[in-house]
Kinemage of the C-alpha trace (Angstrom):
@kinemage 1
@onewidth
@group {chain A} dominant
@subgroup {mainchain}
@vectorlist {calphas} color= white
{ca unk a 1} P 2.998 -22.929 -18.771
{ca unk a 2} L 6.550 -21.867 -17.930
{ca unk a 3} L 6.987 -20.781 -13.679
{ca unk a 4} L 8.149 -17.650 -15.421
{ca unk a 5} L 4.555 -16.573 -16.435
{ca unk a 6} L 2.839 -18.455 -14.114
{ca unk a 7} L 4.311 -16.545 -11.393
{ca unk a 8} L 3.875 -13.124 -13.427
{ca unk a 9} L 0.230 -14.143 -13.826
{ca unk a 10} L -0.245 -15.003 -10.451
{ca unk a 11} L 1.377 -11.278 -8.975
{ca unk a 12} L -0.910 -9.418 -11.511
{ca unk a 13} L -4.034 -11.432 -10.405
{ca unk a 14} L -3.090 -11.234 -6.697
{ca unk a 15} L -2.520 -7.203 -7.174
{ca unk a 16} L -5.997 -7.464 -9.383
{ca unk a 17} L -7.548 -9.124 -6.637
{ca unk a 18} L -6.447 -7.212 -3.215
{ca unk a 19} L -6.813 -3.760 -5.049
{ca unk a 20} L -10.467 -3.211 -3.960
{ca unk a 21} L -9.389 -4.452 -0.327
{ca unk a 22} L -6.287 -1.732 -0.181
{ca unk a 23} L -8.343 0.742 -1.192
{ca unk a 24} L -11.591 -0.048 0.814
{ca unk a 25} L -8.999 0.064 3.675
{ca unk a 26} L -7.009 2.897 2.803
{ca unk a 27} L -10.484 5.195 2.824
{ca unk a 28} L -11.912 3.887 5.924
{ca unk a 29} L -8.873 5.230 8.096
{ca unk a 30} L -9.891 9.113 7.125
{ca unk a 31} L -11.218 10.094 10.629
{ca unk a 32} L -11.711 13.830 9.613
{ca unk a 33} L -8.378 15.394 11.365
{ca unk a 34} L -6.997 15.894 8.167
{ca unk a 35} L -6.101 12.785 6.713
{ca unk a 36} L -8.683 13.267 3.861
{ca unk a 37} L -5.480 14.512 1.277
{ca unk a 38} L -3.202 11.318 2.355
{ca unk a 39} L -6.075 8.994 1.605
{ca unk a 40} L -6.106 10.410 -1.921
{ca unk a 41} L -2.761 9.168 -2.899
{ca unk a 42} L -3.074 6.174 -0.756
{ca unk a 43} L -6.174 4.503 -2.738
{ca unk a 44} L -4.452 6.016 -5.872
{ca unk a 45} L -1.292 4.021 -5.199
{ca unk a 46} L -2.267 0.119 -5.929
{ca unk a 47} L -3.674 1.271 -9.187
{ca unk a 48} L -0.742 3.107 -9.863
{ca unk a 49} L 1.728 0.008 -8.252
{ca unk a 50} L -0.794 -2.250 -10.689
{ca unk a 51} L -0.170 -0.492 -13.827
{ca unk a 52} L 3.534 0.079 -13.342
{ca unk a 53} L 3.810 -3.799 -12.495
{ca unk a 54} L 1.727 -4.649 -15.947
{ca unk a 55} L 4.134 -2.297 -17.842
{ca unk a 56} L 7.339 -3.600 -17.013
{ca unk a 57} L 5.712 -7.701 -17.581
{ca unk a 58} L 4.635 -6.279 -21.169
{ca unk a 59} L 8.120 -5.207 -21.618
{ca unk a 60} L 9.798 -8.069 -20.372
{ca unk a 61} L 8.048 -10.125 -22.301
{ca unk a 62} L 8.343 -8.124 -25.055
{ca unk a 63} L 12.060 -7.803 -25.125
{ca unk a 64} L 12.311 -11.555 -24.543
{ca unk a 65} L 10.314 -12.772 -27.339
């Protein structure tokens, strides 16, 4: 296995791994003074970090090949 992919397989399994844990974290600091709409985007956002990251591998790999 090339370093290339092995290091693209090891971000998207790190970011597939810690996902839970940033987003566990992210909605136990609501404390009720309003922070209830930031933790929405804030859980949303290593989902959203996660798919963007898998998109642009596909397509590098894609316009490589």
């Amino acid at each position: 296995m090339s370093l290339k992919k092995w290091f693209s397989s090891m971000i998207v399994f790190a970011l597939a791994l810690l996902t839970p844990v940033i987003t566990a974290a992210a909605a136990g600091n609501g404390d009720g003074n309003g922070e209830e709409e930031a933790v929405g985007w804030i859980t949303q956002l290593p989902l959203a970090v996660m798919a963007f990251a898998t998109i642009i591998i596909m397509i590098y790999y894609t316009i490589r090949d």
